[in-house]
N, C-alpha and C positions, 0 to 999 in steps of 0.2 A: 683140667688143663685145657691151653686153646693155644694149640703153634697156628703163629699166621704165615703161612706159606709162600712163598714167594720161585714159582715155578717157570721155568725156561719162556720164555714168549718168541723164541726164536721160532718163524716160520719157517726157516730153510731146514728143519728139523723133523719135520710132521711126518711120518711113517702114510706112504698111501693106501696098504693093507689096512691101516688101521683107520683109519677115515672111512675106508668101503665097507667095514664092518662093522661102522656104527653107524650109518646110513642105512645099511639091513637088518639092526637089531633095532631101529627107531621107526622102522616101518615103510622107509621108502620104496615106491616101486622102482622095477629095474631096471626100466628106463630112466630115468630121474639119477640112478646112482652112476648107471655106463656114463649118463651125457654130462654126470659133475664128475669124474673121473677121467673120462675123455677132453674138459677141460681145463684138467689140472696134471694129466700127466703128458699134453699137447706143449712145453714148453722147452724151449733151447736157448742154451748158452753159447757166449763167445765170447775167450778171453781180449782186451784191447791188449797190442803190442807196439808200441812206438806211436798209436793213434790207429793204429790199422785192427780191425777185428779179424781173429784168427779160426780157425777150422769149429762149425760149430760141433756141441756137443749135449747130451741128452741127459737128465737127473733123475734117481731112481726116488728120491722122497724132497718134500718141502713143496711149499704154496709159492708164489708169485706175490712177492711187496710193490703194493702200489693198484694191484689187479681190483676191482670194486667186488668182485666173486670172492677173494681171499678170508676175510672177515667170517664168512659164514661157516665155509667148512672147518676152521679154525677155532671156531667156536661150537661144534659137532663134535671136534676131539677132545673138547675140555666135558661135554655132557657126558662120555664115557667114564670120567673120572665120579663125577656126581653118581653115577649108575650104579661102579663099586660100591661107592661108600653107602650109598643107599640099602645097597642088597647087605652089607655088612650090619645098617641097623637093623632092617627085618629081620635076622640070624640072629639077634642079640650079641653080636662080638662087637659093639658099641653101643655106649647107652646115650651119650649123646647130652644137652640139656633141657632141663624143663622150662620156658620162658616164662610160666606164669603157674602156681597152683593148681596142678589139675588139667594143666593146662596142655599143649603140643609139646613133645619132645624136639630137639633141632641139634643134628648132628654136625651140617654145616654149611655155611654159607660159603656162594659161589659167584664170582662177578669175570666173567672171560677166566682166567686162570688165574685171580688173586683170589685166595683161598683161606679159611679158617675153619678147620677140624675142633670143633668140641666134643670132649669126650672125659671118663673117668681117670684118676691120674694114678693109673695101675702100669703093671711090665705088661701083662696079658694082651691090655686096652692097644698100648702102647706099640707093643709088635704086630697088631694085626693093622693099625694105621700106617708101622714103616712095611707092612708084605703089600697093601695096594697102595703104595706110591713107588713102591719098586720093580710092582707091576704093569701100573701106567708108566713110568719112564721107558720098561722095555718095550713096552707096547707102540705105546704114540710115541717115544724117539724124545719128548719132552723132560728135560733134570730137574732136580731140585734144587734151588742154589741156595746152598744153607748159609753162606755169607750173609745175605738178605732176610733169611726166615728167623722169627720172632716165637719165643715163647712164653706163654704165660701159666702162673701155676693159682689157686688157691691158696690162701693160706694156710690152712689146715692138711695139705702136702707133707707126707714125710721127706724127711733129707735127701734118705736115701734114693728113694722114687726119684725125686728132680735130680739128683746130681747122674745118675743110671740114664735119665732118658737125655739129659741135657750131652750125656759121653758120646753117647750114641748119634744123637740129632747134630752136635757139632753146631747149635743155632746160640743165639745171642738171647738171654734172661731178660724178659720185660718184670718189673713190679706193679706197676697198672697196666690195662689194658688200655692203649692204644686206638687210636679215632680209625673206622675203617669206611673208605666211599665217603669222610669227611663229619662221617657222622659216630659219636661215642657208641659203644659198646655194650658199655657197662652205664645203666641210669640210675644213679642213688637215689635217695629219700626226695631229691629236690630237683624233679624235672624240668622246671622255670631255668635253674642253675646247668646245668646240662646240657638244655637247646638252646641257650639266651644269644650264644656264638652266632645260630645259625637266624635268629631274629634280628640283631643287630644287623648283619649283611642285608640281609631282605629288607 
């Protein structure tokens, strides 16, 4: 199975504990974390009322839209979700897929916070992917919006399995997979047929 995710991108959302602790679990020194922290928890608001700005006022989490600093640590919070699911394949509570014979296993690809979990289409598999996304939203402050999130299954899927996870997920059934960053997924017998899209443009 492979839900493609589709995760809060709301900056006004970012947990600041949880940014400073993936800035010390990624090796920053501490100054480096105080003086990204001291510029991102340096920020105040004021509401306009009539055209007049009113009494300012200070915010306990979220980044600054539009600040050229934002980007980064934003993308600091999303490497703490890679981390889980990481440590989840070392554990073997995901196995993730083989891309080639022999070849690297690949749990999941990760672009800012558009996301695709591949994994076995078990309940076991299944519950340990919705306990660390349940983790990261409480963590980093960031949802899941299942409106948005896509899933795909195999065809060799029992029923049962997909209609179980699909109850759960609340996410919308793909039958193929889906183009991700513009580029296919999945490449059949005839990779000429697969990238010709992206030749023709070029």
């Amino acid at each position: 199975m492979a839900p493609k995710l589709d995760i809060s991108k709301a900056y006004d959302k970012v947990e600041w504990s949880f940014l400073e602790e993936v800035m010390e679990k990624l090796g920053f020194c501490d100054k480096c974390v105080s003086l990204m922290m001291e510029c991102v928890s340096t920020v105040t608001y004021a509401v306009l009322t009539n055209g007049s700005p009113g009494e300012k006022f200070k915010p306990t989490r979220g980044l600054r839209q539009g600040d050229t600093l934002s980007p980064y640590p934003f993308l600091l919070c999303a490497e703490g979700l890679c981390a889980m699911l990481q440590t989840a394949e070392e554990q073997r509570e995901l196995k993730g897929v083989v891309v080639a014979r022999g070849g690297t296993r690949v749990s999941h690809l990760l672009f800012t916070d558009d996301c695709i979990i591949f994994g076995k289409a078990s309940w076991s598999e299944w519950r340990k992917i919705m306990s660390i996304l349940e983790l990261y939203e409480k963590a980093s402050g960031k949802s899941l919006n299942k409106q948005k999130t896509t899933i795909f299954f195999s065809s060799n899927v029992k029923k049962n399995v997909k209609e179980s996870v699909l109850k759960e997920l609340g996410a919308r059934l793909v039958t193929s997979c889906e183009k991700y960053l513009s580029l296919p997924i999945m490449v059949g017998r005839s990779k000429y047929n697969s990238f010709r899209s992206i030749k023709d443009r070029v």
